[in-house]
C-alpha positions in Angstrom: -0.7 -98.6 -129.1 -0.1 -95.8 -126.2 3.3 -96.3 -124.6 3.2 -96.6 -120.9 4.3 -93.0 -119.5 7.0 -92.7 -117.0 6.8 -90.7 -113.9 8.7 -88.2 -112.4 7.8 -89.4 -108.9 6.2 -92.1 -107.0 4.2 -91.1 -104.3 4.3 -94.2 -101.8 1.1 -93.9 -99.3 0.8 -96.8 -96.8 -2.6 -97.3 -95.7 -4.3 -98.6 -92.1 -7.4 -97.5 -91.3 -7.1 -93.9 -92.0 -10.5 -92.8 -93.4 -11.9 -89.8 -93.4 -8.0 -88.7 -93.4 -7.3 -90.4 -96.7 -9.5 -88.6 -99.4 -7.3 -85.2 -98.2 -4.4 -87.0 -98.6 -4.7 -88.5 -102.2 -6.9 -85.3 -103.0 -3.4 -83.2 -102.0 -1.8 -85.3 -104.6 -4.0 -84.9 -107.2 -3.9 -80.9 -106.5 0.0 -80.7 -107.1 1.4 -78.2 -109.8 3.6 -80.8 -111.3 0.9 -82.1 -113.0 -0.8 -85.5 -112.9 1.0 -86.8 -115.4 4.6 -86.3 -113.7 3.0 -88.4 -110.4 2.1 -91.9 -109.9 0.0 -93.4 -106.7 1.3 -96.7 -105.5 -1.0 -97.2 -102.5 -0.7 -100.0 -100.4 -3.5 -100.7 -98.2 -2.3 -102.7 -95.3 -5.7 -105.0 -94.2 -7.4 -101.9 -93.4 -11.0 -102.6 -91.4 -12.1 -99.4 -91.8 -13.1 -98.9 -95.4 -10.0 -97.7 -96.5 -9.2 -100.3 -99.2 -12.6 -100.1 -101.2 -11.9 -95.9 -101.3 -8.5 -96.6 -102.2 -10.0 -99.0 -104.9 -13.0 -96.0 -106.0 -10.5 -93.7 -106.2 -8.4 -95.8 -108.6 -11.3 -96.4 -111.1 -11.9 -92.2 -111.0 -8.4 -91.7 -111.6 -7.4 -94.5 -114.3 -4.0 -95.0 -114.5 -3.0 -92.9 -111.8 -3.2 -95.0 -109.3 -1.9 -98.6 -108.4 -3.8 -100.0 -105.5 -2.2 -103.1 -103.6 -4.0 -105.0 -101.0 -2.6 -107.2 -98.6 -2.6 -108.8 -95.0 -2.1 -106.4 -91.5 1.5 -106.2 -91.3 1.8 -104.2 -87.9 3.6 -101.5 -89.1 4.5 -99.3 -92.1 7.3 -101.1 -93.2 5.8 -103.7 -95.2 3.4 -101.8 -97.3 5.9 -99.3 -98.0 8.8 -101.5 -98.7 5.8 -103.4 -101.1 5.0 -99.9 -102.4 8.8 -99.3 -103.4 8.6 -102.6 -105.1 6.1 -101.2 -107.5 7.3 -97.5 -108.3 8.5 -96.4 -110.9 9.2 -92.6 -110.9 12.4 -91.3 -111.3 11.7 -90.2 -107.4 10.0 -91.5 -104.5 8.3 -89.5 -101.8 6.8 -91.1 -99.2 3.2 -89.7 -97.9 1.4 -91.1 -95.2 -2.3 -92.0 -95.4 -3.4 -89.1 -93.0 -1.1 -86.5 -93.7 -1.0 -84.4 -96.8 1.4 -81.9 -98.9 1.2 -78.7 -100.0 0.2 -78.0 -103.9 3.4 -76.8 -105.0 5.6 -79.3 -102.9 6.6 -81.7 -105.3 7.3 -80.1 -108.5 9.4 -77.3 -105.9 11.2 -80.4 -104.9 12.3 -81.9 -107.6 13.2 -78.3 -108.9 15.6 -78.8 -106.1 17.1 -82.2 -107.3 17.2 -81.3 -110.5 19.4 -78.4 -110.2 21.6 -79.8 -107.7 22.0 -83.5 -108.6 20.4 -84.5 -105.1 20.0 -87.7 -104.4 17.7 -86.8 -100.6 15.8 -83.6 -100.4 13.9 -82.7 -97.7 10.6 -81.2 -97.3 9.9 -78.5 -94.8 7.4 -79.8 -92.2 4.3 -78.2 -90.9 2.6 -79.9 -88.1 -1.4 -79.8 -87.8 -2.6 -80.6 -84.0 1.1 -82.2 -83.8 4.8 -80.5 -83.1 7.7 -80.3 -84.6 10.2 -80.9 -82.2 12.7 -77.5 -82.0 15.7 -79.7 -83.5 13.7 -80.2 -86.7 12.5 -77.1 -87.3 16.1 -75.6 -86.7 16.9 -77.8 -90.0 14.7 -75.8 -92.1 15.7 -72.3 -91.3 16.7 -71.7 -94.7 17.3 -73.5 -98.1 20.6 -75.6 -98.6 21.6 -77.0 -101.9 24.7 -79.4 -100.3 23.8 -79.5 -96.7 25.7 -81.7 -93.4 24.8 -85.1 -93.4 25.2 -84.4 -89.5 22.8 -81.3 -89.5 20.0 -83.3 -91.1 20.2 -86.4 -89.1 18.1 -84.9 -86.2 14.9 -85.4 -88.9 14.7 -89.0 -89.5 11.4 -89.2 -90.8 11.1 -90.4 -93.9 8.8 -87.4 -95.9 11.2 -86.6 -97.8 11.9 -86.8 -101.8 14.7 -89.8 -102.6 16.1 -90.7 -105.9 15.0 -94.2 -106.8 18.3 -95.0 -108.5 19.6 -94.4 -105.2 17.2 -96.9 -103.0 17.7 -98.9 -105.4 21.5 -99.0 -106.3 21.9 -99.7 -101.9 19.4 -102.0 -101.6 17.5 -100.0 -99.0 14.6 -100.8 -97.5 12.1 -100.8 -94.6 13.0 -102.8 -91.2 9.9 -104.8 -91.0 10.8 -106.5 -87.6 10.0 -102.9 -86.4 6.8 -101.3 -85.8 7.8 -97.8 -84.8 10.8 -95.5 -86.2 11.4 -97.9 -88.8 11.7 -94.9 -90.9 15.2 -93.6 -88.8 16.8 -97.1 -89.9 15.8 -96.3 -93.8 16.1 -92.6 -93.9 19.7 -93.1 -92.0 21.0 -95.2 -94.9 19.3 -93.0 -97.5 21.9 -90.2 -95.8 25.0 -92.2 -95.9 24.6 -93.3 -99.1 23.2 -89.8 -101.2 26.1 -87.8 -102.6 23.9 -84.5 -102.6 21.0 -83.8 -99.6 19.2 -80.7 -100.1 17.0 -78.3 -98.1 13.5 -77.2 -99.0 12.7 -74.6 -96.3 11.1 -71.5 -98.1 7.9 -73.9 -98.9 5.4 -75.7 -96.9 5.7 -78.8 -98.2 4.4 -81.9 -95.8 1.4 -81.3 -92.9 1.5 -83.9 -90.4 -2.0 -84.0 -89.0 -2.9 -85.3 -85.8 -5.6 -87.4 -85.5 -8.2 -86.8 -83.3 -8.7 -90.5 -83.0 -4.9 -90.7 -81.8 -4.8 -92.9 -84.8 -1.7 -92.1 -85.7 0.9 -94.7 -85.1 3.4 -93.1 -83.7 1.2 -91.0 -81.5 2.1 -93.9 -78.1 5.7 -93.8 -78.5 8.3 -96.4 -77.5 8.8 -98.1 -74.6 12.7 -97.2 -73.0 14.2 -100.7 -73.6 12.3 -101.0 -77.5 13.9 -97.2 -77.8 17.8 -97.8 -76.6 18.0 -101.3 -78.5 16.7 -99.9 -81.9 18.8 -96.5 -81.5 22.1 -99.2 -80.8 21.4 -100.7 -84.0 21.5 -96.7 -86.1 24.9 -97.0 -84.0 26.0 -99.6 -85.4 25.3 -98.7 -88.6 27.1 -95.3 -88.6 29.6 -96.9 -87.1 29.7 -99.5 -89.9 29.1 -96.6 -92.7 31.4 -93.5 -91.4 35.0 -93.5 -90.9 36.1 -92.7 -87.4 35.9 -88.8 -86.9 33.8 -85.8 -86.4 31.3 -86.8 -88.6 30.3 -89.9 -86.4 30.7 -88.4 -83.2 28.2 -85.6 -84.2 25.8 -88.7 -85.9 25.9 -90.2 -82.9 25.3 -87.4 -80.3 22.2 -87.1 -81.8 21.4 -90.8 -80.6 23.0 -90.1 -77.3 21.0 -86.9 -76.4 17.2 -88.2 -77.8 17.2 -91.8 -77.1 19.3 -92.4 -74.3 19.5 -89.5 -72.1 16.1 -88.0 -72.6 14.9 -90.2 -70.2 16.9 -89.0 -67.4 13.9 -86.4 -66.7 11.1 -85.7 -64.6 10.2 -88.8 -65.0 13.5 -90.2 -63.3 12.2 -88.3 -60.4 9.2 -89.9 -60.2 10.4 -93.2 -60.7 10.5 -95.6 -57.5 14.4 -96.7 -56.2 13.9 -100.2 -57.9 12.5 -98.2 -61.3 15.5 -95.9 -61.2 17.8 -99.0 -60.7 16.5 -100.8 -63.4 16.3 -98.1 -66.3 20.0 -96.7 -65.0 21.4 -100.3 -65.5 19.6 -100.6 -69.1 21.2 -97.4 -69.9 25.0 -98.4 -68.9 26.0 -100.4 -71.7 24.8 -98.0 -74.2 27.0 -94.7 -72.1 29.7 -96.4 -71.9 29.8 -97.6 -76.0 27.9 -94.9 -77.5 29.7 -91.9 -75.2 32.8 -91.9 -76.8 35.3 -88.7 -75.8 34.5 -86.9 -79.3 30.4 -87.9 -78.1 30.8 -86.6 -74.5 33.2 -83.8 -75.8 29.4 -82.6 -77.7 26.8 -83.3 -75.3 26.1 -80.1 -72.1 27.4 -79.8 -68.6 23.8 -81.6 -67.6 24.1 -84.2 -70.3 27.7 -85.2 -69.3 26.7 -85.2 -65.8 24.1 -87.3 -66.8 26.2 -89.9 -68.9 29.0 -89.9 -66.0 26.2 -91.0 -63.1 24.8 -93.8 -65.8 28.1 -95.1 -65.7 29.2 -95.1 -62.2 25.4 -96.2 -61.2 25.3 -92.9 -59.0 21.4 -93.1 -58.7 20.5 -90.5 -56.0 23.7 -88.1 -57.6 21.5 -88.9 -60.5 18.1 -87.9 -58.9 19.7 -84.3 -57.7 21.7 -83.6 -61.2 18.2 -84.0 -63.2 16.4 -82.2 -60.1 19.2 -78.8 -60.8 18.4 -79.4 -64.7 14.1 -79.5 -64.2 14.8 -76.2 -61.8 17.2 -74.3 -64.2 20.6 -74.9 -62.9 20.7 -72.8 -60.3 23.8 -71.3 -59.0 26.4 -68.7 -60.3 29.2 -70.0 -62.5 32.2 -69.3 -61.0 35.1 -68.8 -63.1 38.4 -70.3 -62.0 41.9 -70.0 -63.7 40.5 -69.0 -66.8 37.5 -71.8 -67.0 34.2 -71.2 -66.2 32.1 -73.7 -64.0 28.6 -74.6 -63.5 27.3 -74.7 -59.8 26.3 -78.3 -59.9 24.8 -79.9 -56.6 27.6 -83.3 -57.9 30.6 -83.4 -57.8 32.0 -81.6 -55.3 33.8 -78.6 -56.5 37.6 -79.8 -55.0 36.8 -83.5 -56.7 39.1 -84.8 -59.4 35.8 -85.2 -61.5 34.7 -81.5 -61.1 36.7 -79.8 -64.0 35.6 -82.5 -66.5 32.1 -82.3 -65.9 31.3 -78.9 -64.8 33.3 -76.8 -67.3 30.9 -74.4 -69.5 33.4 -72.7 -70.7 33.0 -73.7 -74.5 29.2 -73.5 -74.0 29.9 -69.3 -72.6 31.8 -68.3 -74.8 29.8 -69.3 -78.2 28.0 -66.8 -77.0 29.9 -64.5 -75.8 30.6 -61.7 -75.2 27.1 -60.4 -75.4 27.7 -56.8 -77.4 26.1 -54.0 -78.8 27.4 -51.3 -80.3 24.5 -48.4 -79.9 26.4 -45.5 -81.1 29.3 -45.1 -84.3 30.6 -41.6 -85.2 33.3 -40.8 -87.3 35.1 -36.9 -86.8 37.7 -36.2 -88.3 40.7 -39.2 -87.6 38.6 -40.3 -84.7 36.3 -43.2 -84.9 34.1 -43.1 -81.5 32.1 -46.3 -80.3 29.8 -47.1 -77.4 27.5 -49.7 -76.1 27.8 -52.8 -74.5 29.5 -56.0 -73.8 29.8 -58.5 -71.2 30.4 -62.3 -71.1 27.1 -64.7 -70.5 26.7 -65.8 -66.9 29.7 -64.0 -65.5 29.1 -60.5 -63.4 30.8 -57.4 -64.9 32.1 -56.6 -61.4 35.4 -57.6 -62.6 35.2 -57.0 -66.3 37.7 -55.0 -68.3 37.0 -54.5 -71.5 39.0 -53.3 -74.7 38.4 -52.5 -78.2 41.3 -54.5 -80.6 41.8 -53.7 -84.1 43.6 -57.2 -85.8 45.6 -56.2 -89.3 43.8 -58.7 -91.5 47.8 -59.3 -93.3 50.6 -59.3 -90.8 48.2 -60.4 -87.4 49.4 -57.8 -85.4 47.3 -56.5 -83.0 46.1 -52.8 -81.2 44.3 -52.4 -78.2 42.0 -49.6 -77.0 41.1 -49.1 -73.2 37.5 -48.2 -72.8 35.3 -46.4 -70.5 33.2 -48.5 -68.5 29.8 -46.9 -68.1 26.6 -47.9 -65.8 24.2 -50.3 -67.5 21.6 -51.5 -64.8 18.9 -52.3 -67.0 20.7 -55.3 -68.3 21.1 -57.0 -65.2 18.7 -60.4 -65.5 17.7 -62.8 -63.0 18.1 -67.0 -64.3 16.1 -69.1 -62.2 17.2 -68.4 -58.4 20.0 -66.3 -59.5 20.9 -62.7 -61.1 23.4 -61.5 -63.0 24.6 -58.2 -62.5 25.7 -57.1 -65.7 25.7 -53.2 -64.6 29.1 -52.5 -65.8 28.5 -54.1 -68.9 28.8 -50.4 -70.7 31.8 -49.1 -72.8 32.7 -45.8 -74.6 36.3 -45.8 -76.4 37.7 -43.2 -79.0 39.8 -44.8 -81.4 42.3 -42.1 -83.2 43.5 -43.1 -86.6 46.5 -40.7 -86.1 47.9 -42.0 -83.0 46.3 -45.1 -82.0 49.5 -47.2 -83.0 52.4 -46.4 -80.5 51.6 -42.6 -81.0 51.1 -43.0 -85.0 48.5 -44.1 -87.5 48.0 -47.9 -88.1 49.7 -49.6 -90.9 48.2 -49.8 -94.5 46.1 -52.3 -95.1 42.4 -53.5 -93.7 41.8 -53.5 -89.8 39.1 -55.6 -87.9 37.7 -53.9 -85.0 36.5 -55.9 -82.4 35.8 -55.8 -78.7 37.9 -57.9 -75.8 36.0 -58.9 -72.7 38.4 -60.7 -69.8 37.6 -61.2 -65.9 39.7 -63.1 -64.2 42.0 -64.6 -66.9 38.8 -65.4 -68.8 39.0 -63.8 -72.1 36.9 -63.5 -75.6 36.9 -61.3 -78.2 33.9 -60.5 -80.7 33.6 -59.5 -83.6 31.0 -56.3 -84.4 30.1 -56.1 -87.6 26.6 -58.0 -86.5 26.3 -56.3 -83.3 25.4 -52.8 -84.8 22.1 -51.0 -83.0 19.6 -50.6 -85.7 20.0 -46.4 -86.4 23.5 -47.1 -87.4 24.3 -46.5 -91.1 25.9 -49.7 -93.2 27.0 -48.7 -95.6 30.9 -48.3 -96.3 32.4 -44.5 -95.6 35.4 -43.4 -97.3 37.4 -40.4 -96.5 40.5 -38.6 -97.3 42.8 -37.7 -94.1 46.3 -36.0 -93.5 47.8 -38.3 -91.0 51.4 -37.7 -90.0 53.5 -40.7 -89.6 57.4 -41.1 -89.3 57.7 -39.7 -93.0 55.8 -36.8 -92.5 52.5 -35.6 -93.2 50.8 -37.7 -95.8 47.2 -38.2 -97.6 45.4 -41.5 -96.6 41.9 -43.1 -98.8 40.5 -44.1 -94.8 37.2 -46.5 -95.2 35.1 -48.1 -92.6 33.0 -50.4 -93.7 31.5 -54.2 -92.6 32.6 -56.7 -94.2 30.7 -59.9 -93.4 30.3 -60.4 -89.5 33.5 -57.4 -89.3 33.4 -53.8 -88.5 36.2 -52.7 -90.4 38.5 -49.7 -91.3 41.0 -49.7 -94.2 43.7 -47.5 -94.8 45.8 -46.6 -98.0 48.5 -44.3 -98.4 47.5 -42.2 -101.3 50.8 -41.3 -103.7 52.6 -38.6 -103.7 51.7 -35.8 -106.5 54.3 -35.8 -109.4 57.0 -33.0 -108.8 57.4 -29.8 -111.5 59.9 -31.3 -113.2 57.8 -34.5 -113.2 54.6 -33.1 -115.1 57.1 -30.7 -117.3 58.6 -34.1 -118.4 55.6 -36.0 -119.1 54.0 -33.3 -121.0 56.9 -33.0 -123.4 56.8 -36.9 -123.4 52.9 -36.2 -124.6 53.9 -33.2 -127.6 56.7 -35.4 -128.7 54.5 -37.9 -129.3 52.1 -35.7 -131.6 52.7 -37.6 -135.6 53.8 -34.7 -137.6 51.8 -34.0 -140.6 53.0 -35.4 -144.1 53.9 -32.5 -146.7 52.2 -32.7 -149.7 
């Protein structure tokens, strides 16, 4: 008698009328290096009219074994016959593969790999769309492997293409919403989250093509209706709410909800709205700003999106119309900075209101990014290390800029700064929309002494960070340079021997500059002093003295 094998995963495909799709979709499951005997097929076909269920069923009987076939009644949605296909796998994992899409030949074994080494409990698969995109957010998830990775970063995919460990599903009870017929798979795939102790990353492989149909057959290809959207997204509130302590991990789950589902719609399509449309979507909207938007929420979201959230609230609808009219046209206006703060030049509120320094400060958003630097040219002669480039802080003209290079003792804290020579840098200057910023001051050229660069002496032992200090008008921010360096600049470290004379005299340093991480830095150490006459005459008796004498025979 054969014993019943057990497989590594259960591939889950719900099925609705997705021929000719579906022979490339089992077909890319059959293909996968795993082998066929590590996968099982639980297909559920969901009252297909199209043919679907007798392929599924040919299919079956040219595969024996490898494929369970369930047939059942139109259910709407994917819910049901996935939730039905979870009742009948049993794999060790589950991945779930929609009847039209397909995965890449090495995407399943590479993904368990994953789980196996790391314990995982989710892992997801890098997505590649086929006549459909990837929204920006997603892809930005798969820039590069993770073994433990943020519940937070992943939450912006909620799709459900992803490998989970049935122990796991199981274990939480989770499960399918079947009351809902689109993004049911954010409810499932939200819980999975919560509840994994390890989520990894597969990014280096294409693992999972969404193809778009060119019958617009897929399901989710007419999106939700505004009210169907906003109610559904409150309920993955609630439950992050219900799941997550009070903290930074929740307020970053749920800015996700409040930028995609309820402020997204605040676009052109506001504009184009009639007064009663606007009305009646910015009234749908309230509730959810004022209970989602919490100050950790609003403290994440941009100057538009707050603007945005703040109008929703106070039912500002034609201050609504002009802030999503700037955002469409690409915020024009300068930012003006102001005791230290930079603001954006939105058309609301006005700039002396109580409201303006809430909702108009970028300041966090600049400096991120800031300053913008370069560092084009590095010599070293003798105790002298010379730098020049640029740097300049984002949106703000260099008019006013001083800048300084600032070496930071990694030890004690203490601080050094460097006066640079501003220089004439045109061709940097950009225009933004309607405006430009003249960033043709943004140049520097400083020489940075070893000897004398600390009060008229060398700096103190230890390791040094050099970095670069841009301020205009009481606006200041520092960056670090070890990432800024111009291509034709050696990295790798330099170590030298110098005489530098400090309050004990003249005395040999080991001087190396070097990057370390995202730091330019230079080290010093005081090399000691060479053992005196009587010093060497000692130690060599020490050494004679210690010569065994030679037994007499």
């Amino acid at each position: 008698m054969t014993a019943a094998r057990t497989p590594i995963v259960s591939v889950v495909v719900p099925v609705y009328n997705a021929m000719p799709y579906l022979e490339q979709t089992l077909a890319s499951v059959a293909r996968q290096s795993i082998g066929t005997e590590a996968v099982e097929i639980v297909a559920v076909d969901d009252g297909s009219t199209d043919g679907s269920g007798a392929f599924l069923d040919a299919w079956a009987a040219r595969h024996p074994g490898a494929v369970t076939v369930i047939h059942q009644e139109a259910s709407g949605g994917p819910s049901r016959p996935r939730n039905v296909g979870l009742d009948h796998a049993t794999g060790t994992y589950v991945f779930f593969l929609d009847g039209d899409d397909c995965l890449g030949p090495q995407a399943l074994e590479r993904l368990v790999a994953m789980a196996e080494r790391n314990g995982s409990d989710t892992v997801l698969a890098k997505l590649v769309g086929v006549g459909r995109t990837i929204r920006k957010e997603v892809n930005e998830v798969f820039a590069k492997n993770v073994d433990r990775a943020d519940p937070a970063v992943v939450y912006w995919t909620l799709m459900p293409f992803k490998l989970f460990r049935r122990e796991m599903i199981e274990k939480h009870g989770l499960r399918f919403p079947e009351h809902m017929r689109i993004s049911e798979d954010q409810h499932f795939v939200a819980r999975a989250y919560l509840r994994s102790s390890v989520i990894s990353i597969l990014a280096d492989y294409d693992c999972y093509y969404l193809v778009g149909r060119g019958d617009k057959g897929n399901i989710t290809a007419g999106g939700l209706d505004y009210p169907t959207m906003v109610t559904q997204a409150d309920e993955l509130v609630g439950l992050v709410t219900e799941l997550t302590e009070p903290g930074d991990l929740r307020d970053r789950l749920i800015t996700r909800h409040a930028k995609v589902e309820l402020l997204r719609r605040f676009d052109r399509r506001f504009l184009n709205d009639t007064e009663d449309e606007r009305k009646a979507v910015v009234e749908l909207a309230r509730p959810y700003a004022e209970r989602w938007v919490t100050p950790g929420v609003f403290a994440r979201l941009d100057v538009a999106e707050r603007l945005r959230v703040h109008c929703v609230r106070e039912g500002l609808l034609d201050e609504l119309a002009s802030i999503v009219a700037w955002d469409a046209a690409g915020r024009p206006g300068k930012t003006a900075v102001r005791d230290g703060r930079l603001y954006a030049a939105a058309p609301y509120p006005p700039g002396d209101s109580a409201a303006y320094a809430e909702l108009c400060d970028v300041t966090d958003e600049v400096v991120r990014v800031s300053p913008r630097r370069r560092v084009e040219e590095l010599t070293w002669q003798g105790s002298v290390v010379a730098l020049a480039g640029y740097a300049y802080l984002d949106q703000v003209d260099t008019d006013a800029l001083t800048t300084e290079a600032v070496l930071r003792h990694r030890g004690s804290g203490r601080q050094v700064a460097v006066p640079v020579t501003h220089e004439e840098t045109p061709h940097l200057t950009v225009s933004r929309g309607r405006e430009t910023y003249d960033y043709g001051r943004a140049g520097f050229r400083v020489a940075i002494d070893l000897a004398a660069v600390a009060d008229g002496g060398p700096l103190d032992p230890g390791t040094w960070e050099i970095g670069l200090r841009c301020s205009v008008r009481d606006l200041t921010v520092t960056g670090a340079l070890g990432g800024a360096l111009g291509a034709g600049i050696p990295r790798q470290a330099d170590r030298r021997t110098l005489a530098l004379e400090s309050s004990a005299g003249s005395r040999p340093y080991t001087v190396g500059l070097d990057i370390q991480g995202s730091q330019l830095t230079v080290t010093l150490k005081v090399q000691p002093d060479p053992p005196s006459t009587f010093t060497r005459v000692k130690r060599k008796l020490g050494r004679v003295a210690r010569v065994p004498r030679q037994r007499k025979r």
